[in-house]
VMD Tcl script that draws the C-alpha trace (Angstrom):
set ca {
  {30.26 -85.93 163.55}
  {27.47 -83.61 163.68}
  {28.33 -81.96 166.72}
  {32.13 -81.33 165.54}
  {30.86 -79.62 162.26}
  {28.44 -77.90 164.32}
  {31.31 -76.63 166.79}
  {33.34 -76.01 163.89}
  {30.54 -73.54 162.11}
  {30.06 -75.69 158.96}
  {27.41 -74.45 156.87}
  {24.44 -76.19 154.81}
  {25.22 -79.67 156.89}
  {22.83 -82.39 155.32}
  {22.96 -85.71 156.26}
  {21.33 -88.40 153.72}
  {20.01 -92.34 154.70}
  {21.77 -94.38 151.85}
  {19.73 -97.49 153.31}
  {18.80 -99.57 149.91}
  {20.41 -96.93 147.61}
  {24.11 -98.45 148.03}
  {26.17 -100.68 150.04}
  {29.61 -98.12 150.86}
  {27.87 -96.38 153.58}
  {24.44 -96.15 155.10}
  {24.91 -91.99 155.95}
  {26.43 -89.66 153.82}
  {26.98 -86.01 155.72}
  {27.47 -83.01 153.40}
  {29.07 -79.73 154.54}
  {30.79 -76.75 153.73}
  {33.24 -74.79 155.07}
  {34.14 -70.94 154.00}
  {37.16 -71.47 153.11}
  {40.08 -74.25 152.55}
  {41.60 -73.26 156.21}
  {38.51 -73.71 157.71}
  {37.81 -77.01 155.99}
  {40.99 -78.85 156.82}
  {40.42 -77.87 160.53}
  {36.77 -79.20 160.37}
  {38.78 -82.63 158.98}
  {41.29 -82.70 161.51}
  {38.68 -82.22 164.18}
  {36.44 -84.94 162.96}
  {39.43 -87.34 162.21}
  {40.80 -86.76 166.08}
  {37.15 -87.49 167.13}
  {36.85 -90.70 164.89}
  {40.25 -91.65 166.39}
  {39.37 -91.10 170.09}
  {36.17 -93.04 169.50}
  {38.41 -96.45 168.91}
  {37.66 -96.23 164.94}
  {40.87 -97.73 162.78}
  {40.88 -97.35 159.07}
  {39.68 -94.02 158.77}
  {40.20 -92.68 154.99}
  {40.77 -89.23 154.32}
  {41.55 -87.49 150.61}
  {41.67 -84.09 149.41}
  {43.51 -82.74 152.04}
  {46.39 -80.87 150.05}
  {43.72 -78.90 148.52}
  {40.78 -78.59 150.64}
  {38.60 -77.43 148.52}
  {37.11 -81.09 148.81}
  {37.34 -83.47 151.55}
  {36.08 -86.91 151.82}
  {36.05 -88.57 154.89}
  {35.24 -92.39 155.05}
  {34.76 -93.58 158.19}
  {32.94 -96.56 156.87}
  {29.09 -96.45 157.40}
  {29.30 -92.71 157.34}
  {31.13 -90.89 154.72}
  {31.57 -87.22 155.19}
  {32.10 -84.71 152.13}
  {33.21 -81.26 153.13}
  {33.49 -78.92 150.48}
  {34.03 -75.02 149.81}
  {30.26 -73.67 148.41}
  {31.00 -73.45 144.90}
  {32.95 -76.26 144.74}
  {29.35 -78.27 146.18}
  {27.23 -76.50 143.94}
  {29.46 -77.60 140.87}
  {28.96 -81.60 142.59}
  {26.42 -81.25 143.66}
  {25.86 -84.64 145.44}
  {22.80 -84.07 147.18}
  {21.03 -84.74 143.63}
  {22.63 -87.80 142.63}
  {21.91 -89.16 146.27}
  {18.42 -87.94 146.20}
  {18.90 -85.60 149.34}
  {17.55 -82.18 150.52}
  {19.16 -79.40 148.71}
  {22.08 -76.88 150.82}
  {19.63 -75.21 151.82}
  {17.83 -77.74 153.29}
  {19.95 -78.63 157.18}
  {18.88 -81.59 158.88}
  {20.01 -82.35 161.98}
  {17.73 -85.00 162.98}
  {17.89 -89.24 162.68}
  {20.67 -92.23 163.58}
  {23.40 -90.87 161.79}
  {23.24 -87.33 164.00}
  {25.20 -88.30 166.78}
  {27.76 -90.30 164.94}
  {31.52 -89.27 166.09}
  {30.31 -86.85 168.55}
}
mol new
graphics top color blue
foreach p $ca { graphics top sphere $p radius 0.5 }
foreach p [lrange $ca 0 end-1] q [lrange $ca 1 end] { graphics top cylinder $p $q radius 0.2 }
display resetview
């Protein structure tokens, strides 16, 4: 996944371990995207990828907005979101992740969808 929101330009892309903090997911990824265009083509991407790597069930909401997009892909759940609309959220403190400004790129869940 990843590589698609690095082809796609995301911005900010943080990926958190949820090992021991919660059973929905063990990775959460956290992007953003400039604007609502450019966030329902980073979905679309990473839902054709999810698809052409044999994974059913894939959950996708906020689309008819895109301001944001969750993705749930089961052990990974993806949040892409316009900037304000993150810093408003702001998930990365109720997860206990590195701030936006903080990109990781690094670990298991970095090559997941690619």
């Amino acid at each position: 996944m990843e590589t698609s929101l690095d082809d796609d330009k995301a911005q900010d892309v943080i990926v958190i371990d949820l090992a021991g903090k919660t059973d929905i997911a063990d990775y959460l990824v956290i992007a953003c995207g400039t604007s609502q265009r450019q966030i329902g083509a980073m979905t679309q991407h990473i839902q054709a990828k999810l698809k052409a790597s044999g994974l059913k069930g894939v959950a996708v909401e906020g689309m008819t907005q895109c301001d944001w997009v969750l993705i749930d892909a089961g052990d990974v759940v993806v949040h892409l979101f316009r900037p304000e609309v993150r810093a408003f959220y702001s998930l990365e403190k109720m997860w206990g992740g590195p701030g936006p400004d903080t990109q990781t790129g690094t670990g298991p869940a970095a090559g997941l969808g690619a």
